[in-house]
Every structure is written in C-alpha cells, then in structure tokens.
N, C-alpha and C positions, 0 to 999 in steps of 0.2 A: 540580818545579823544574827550571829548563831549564840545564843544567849548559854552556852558552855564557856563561848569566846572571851567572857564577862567576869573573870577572877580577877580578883588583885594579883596572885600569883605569877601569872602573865607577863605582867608589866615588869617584872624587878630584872630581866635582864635590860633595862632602856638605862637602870644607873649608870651603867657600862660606858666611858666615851664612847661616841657614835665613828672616832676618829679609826678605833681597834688599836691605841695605844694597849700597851702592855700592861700588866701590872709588874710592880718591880719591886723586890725586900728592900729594906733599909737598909742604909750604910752600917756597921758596926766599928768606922773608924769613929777611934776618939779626938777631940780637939780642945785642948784645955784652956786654949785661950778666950780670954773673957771678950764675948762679942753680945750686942746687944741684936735682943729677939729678932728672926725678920718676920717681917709683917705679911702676917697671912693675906691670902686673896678673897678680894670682897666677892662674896657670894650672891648672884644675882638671877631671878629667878622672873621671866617672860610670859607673860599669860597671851594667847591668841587664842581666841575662838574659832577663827577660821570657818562660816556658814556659809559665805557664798567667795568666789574667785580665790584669785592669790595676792589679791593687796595686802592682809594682814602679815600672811606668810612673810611677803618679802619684804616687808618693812623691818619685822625683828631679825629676819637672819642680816639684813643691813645692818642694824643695830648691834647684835652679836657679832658679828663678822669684828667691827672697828673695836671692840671689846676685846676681841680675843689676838686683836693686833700689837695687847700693850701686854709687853711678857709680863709673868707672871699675876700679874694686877686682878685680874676675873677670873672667875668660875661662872660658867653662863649654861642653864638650865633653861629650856624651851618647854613650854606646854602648848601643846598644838591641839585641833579636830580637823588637820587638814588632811584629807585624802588623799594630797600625793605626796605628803611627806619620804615617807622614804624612797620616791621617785628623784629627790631633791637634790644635788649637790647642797653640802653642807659644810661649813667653816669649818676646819679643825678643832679637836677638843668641844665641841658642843654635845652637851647632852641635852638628850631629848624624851619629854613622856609625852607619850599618842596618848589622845583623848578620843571616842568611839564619837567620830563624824555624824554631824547634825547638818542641816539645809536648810537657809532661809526659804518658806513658802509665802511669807505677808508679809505684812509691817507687824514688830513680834510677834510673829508666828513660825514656830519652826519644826521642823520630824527629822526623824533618823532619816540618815544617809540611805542606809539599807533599810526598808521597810518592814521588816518581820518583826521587828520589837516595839513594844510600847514606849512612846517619846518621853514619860515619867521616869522609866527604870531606866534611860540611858543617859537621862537628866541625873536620874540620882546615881550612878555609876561615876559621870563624869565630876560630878561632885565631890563623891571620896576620895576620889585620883587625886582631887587637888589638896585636899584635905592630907591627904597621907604622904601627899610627895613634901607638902610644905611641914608638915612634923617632923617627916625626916631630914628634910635640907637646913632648916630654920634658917631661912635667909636673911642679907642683911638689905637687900634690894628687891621689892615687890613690884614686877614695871607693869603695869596694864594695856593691852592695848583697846581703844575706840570704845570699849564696854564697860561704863564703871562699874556695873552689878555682873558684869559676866552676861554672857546666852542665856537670854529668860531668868537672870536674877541665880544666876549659881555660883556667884563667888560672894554673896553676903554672907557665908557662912564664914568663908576662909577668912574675909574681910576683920568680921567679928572676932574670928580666932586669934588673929594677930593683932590688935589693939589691946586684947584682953591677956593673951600668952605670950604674944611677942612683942610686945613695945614700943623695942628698939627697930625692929626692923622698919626701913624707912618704905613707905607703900604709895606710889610714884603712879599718874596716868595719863596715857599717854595720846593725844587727840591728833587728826591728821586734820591739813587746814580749816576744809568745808566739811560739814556732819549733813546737811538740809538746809532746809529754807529756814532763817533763825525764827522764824515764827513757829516753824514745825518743834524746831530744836526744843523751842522754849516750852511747846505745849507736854511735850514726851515727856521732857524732865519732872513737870511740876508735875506731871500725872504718876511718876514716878518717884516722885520723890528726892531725884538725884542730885539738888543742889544739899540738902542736907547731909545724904551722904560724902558728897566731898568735903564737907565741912567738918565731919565726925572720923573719917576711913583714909582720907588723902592729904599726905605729908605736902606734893607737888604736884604743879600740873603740866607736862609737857605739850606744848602746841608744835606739831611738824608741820612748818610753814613760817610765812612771813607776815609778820604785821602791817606790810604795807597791800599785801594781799586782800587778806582780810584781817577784821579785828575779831578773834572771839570774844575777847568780855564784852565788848561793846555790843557784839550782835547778839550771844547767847542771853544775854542779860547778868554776866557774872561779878555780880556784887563784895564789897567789904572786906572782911580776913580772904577771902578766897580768891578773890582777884589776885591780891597780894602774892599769892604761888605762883602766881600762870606763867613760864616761860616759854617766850617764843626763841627756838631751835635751830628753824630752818631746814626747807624741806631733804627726808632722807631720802637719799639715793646708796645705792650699792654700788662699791667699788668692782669695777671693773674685772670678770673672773679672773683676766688672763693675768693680773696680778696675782693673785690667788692660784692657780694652775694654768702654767704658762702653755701646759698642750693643750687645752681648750679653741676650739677651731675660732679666728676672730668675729666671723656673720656668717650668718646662717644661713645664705643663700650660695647657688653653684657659683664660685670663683670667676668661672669664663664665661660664663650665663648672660651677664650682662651685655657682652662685646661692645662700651663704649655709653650706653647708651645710661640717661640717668636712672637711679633705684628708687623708685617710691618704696619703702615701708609699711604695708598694712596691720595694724594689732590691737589687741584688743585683751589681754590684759589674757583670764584664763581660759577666755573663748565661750564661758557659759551664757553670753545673752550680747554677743558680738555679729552671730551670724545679720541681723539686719542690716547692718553699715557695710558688712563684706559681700553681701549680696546686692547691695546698693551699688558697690565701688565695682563691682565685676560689669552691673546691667552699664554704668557708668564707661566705662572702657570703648562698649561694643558703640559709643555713638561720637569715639574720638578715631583719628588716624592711629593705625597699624605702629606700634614701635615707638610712639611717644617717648614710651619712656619702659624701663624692666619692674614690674610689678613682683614684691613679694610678698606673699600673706602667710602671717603667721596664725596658726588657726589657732593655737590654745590649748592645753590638754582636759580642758572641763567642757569644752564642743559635744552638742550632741551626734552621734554617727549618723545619723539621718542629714545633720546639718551640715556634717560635710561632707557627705555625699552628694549635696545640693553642690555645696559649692564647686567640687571636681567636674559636675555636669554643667556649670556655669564656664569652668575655666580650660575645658577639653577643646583641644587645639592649636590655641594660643600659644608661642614659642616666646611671649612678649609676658606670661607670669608662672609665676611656680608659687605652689602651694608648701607651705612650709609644716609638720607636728604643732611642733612647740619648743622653746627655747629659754633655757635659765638665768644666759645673762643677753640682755636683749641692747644694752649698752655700746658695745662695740658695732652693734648693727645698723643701730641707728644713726650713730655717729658715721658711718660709712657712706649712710643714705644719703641722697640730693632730697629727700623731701619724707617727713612722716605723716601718715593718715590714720589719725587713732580716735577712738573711744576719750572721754577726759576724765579715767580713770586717775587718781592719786599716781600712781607710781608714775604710768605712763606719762602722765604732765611734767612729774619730776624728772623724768630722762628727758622728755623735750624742752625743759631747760635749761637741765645739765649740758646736755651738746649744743644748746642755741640752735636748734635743728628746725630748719622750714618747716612747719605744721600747720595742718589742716585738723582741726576735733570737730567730731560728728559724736556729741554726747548723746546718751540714753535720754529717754523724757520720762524717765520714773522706776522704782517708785519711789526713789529718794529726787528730788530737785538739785542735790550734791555736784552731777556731774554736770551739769545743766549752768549752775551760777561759777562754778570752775571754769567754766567754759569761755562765757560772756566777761568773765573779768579778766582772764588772760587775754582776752581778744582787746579787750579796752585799754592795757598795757602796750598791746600793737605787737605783742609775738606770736600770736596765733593766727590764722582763719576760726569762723568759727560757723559751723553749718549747724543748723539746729535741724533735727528730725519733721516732718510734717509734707506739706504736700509738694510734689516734684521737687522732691528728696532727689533724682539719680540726675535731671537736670542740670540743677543746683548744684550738685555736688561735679558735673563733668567742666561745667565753667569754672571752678574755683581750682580745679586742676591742671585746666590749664592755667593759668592766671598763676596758681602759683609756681608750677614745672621754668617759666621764664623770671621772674619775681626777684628781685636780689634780696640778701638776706635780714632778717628786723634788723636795725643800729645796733650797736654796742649798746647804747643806754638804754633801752629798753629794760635789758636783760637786770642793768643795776640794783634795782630793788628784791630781787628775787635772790634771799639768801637758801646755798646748797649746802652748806654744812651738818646738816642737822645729827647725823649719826656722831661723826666726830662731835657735837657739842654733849651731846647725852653722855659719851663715854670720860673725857675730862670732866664733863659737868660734877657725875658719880665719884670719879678717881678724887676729884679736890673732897668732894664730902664727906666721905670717907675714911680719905687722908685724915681731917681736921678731928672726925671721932674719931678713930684709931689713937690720937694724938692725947684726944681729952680722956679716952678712958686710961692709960698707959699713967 
C-alpha cells in the first residue's frame, strides 16, 4: 500500500451516491399552504470490517438493500475494508467509505492487505475514516457488525465519541448466530472486556439467527440489563438480485450444460480457505460413475491463483463440471440446484435454508469452531448432511453424495424453526424506533 494513497482528501468523493444520482437545485416554487414538516430520513451508518471472506460484506448489503426498499425512510452509509468492494453490485442510493483492507492472520491478529505498510498506521488511518465520517454524518443509527470494538479495538474511540458528543444516536450490534465455541466466546470477551462495553457503548443487541438454533445469552453467558437488549432477528439473507436488476443472468452455470442431468452446487463463500473441500469434492467424483450428476464450483474471488490452478488440473476433461469465478447473487443458483455442497459458512447456511435446498456442509475445523457447531446443529435439525473434515474425507464425502443425489427432500417441519427474515426485521425494527423519537422530539 502506497502510503501517498493514505489522505483524507481521497475519500470525500465516496460522499457521492455510489448510485451516480445526480445532484439537483431546489425547487424555487412556492406553496403556501400550511403542511406539517415531512420527516426526514433516518440516517444510518454500517460498520464492517471485512478481514477475512465476504460474510460481513453480504450480510450489510442484505441489510441495506431492505432499507433502501422503504422509500424515502433511509439514508444508508456503509463502511467497509473489503477488497472487493467496488467489484460489488451495490443497492441503489448506498453510499460507501472504503477502509484501507486488513487480513486476519490469527486469532486477533491481523496486517495490511498489502504489505508495505505498517499495521499501526493503517490502524490509525482506518481510525480517523471513522471518526471523520461519523462527525460528518452524525448519524442517528450506529449498526455494528460481529466486532463490538471494531478490528483490533478501533472503534472505542468512535464508540466514546458518540456517547459523549452524540447521545442520541442509537449504537446497535449486530451478531450472526454462532461467534465460537461459547467457552471460547466467553474467554475473548472477559479478556476483553466486552461485556462491559455493551453495557456502557450499546443501545441493542441484534442476533442474526434463531433462538431455536442457538441461544446467545444462554451460551455466551449474557447477563442482567443486557440480556434485556438481545433481539433475535432471524437469519439475513439477501433478496434475490434479479429483483433488484432483472438483467442479471438467473445461475451461473452454462444453461444447456447440464443436458438433463441433476446440478450439484459447490461453494464456499469467498474462496479464501475453500480450496480443501473443492479438492476433496473433485478427488471425490473421479471414484463415482461418469455423469452422476453436473457439478458446478463456484471458486470465490478471494481463491488463491495457485489454488485454482489446482483445481482446473483436478477438473480437466470432465464434460460432467464447470468451474465457475465467482458470483454476487448465489441465490437463484442454488435454488436451481438438485443439491448444495458447501463450506457452513453464515451466509451460505442461510441460503440453504432459504431455498430448503438438499445439503451436504463440509465445515472448516478452525480456527474459530463456528462453522463446525453450525454444522452439527443444523444436521441435528435433519436439514443438512453433515461431513466433518478428518480422515477419509473424499471417501466419506463420495458416499454421502451419492446418498444424497437420490435422497428426497428434509420435511417441511424441519425447516419451521428456522426464522428467514432477519433483514426485513432490522429495517421495520429501525423504521418503528425512530418513528416513535421522531414523534417524541417533534
């Protein structure tokens, strides 16, 4: 990172809609008839730190998205470190301030994206971004996601600032079902300190998920007045693009390609630590019959080029799979598919039971235990498979493919306890609150 790149100056055309609306003068007619004020739109302002994949990403532009569906009601500000942000289709009317990309390397431990700079100055960079964006926006909506302190502790300041300078603005955060093993959860926090700070810093708590899922208070250990916040949401999913932009191709895979035959779905969320399961599922193929079934793998665009190079040399030949980039609405695809084999990444679980879609998760074994206990509990609900990583992995993984390729689908009941609303509840959740102060200060 070229530490020139590193102005404030930089960033102020991001104020801009990302949409390229126009700006436009003011009307200069007059109207003398007495009309009571309209009610400005609540200002609400998205933190994602984005360190590793695109789960945080697409959980706020989900978020945003259903926001920017209620006319005029939001003004939706994103703060990102994602790296492929502006690779992104992005909801109309969103604005967005880039934050100079960091990378999880450990358990809190993280460095610049680009390695030329020192991880302090691009700490303290992304620092003031937030700092300056949020004096200049003074929002009335603070939503956090997954990080109550931000990446390594960089939003205590802003935290601070708004408690102390802003008040009123309400500072909301926002957890996706499973964090870790609650023993881990519990150890992180108290080393950090962070049940205090939601007790000093946080208005609310959003849980994206179901409580029949899991329970956070119960697991994290979330006690007293703070309990009292936690709302459970229900998990977010993203509306379907082709609502959004009806030319958007519906799946990502060649149309006549399949000729008949059923679609497995392979993915893995941004591709940055997938390749093991897609090299599993490829070694997996070569010990089943020819045409089973049309294999599509969606590689991810955070893959590393060596890694999928592997995979073109695993998958050369075969007229029975196609290797796919990577794709932004991965919903119509799956819904298309006779069967999903994924990663039990947050999103991806959410789209597999959004569609009620055959699945197969071959979760990570580390280093969070996150995708791991995601894994085993949707299995134990009866809508998943669930293959756990470890010895005769491609095995293991070719019998449960077939098993599931014939398989009919989990029940209807199943699916019952698993609320999908979660975007849409944040965005009413907001609009009512708002409404009501709007009301009370007026």
């Amino acid at each position: 990172m070229d530490l020139t790149a590193l102005r404030l100056s930089d960033t102020d055309k991001s104020l801009l809609p990302l949409s390229g609306a126009k700006l436009r003068p003011p009307s200069l007619t007059l109207d003398l008839a007495v009309k009571s004020p309209p009610r400005r739109r609540t200002k609400v302002m998205l933190y994602s730190h984005d360190t590793f994949g695109l789960g945080h990403l697409r959980r706020n532009l989900a978020i945003a998205t259903r926001m920017l569906t209620h006319p005029g009601r939001f003004s939706v500000t994103l703060l990102t470190g994602s790296p492929v942000i502006s690779e992104w289709n992005l909801p109309r009317g969103l604005r967005v301030q880039p934050l100079p990309p960091v990378v999880k390397i450990a358990a809190e431990t993280y460095a610049p994206r680009e390695g030329q700079t020192m991880f302090g100055l691009v700490k303290g960079y992304r620092e003031a971004l937030i700092l300056k964006r949020i004096l200049r926006d003074r929002p009335d909506i603070f939503l956090v996601d997954h990080a109550p302190a931000g990446m390594n502790g960089e939003l205590l300041s802003a935290l601070a600032l708004m408690r102390r300078e802003l008040p009123e603005t309400r500072v909301i955060l926002g957890l996706r079902d499973i964090l870790d093993s609650p023993e881990t959860v519990r150890s992180i926090w108290a080393a950090q300190e962070i049940p205090g700070l939601l007790a000093q810093a946080y208005d609310e708590i959003f849980v994206y998920g179901s409580e029949a899922l899991f329970d956070v208070v119960e697991g994290y250990g979330i006690t007293g007045a703070i309990a009292q916040r936690v709302r459970y949401c229900g998990h977010v999913v993203a509306a379907p693009e082709a609502e959004i932009n009806p030319l958007q191709p519906s799946v990502c895979w060649t149309r006549t390609a399949p000729a008949g035959r059923p679609v497995v779905l392979v993915s893995a969320g941004g591709g940055g630590d997938g390749f093991p399961m897609m090299q599993a599922y490829l070694q997996a193929l070569q010990s089943l019959p020819a045409n089973l079934a049309y294999s599509v793998i969606v590689k991810g665009p955070l893959m590393a080029p060596a890694e999928k190079a592997a995979l073109r040399k695993l998958a050369a030949g075969r007229e029975d799979v196609e290797l796919v980039g990577h794709t932004t609405d991965l919903v119509p695809s799956m819904r298309a598919a006779h069967l999903a084999v994924a990663m039990a990444g947050y999103n991806t679980s959410a789209e597999i039971i959004a569609t009620r879609k055959r699945a197969i998760l071959v979760p990570r074994p580390g280093p969070r235990a996150e995708q791991l206990l995601r894994a085993r509990l949707l299995a134990k609900l009866g809508v998943v498979r669930n293959i756990e990583p470890g010895e005769n992995l491609v095995a293991r993984l070719a019998v449960a493919l077939t098993e599931a390729l014939v398989a009919p689908p989990p029940p209807a009941a199943c699916w019952e306890a698993l609320d999908l609303n979660g975007a849409d509840y944040v965005a009413t959740h907001l609009e009512s609150v708002m409404q009501t102060h709007f009301e009370t200060v007026v």
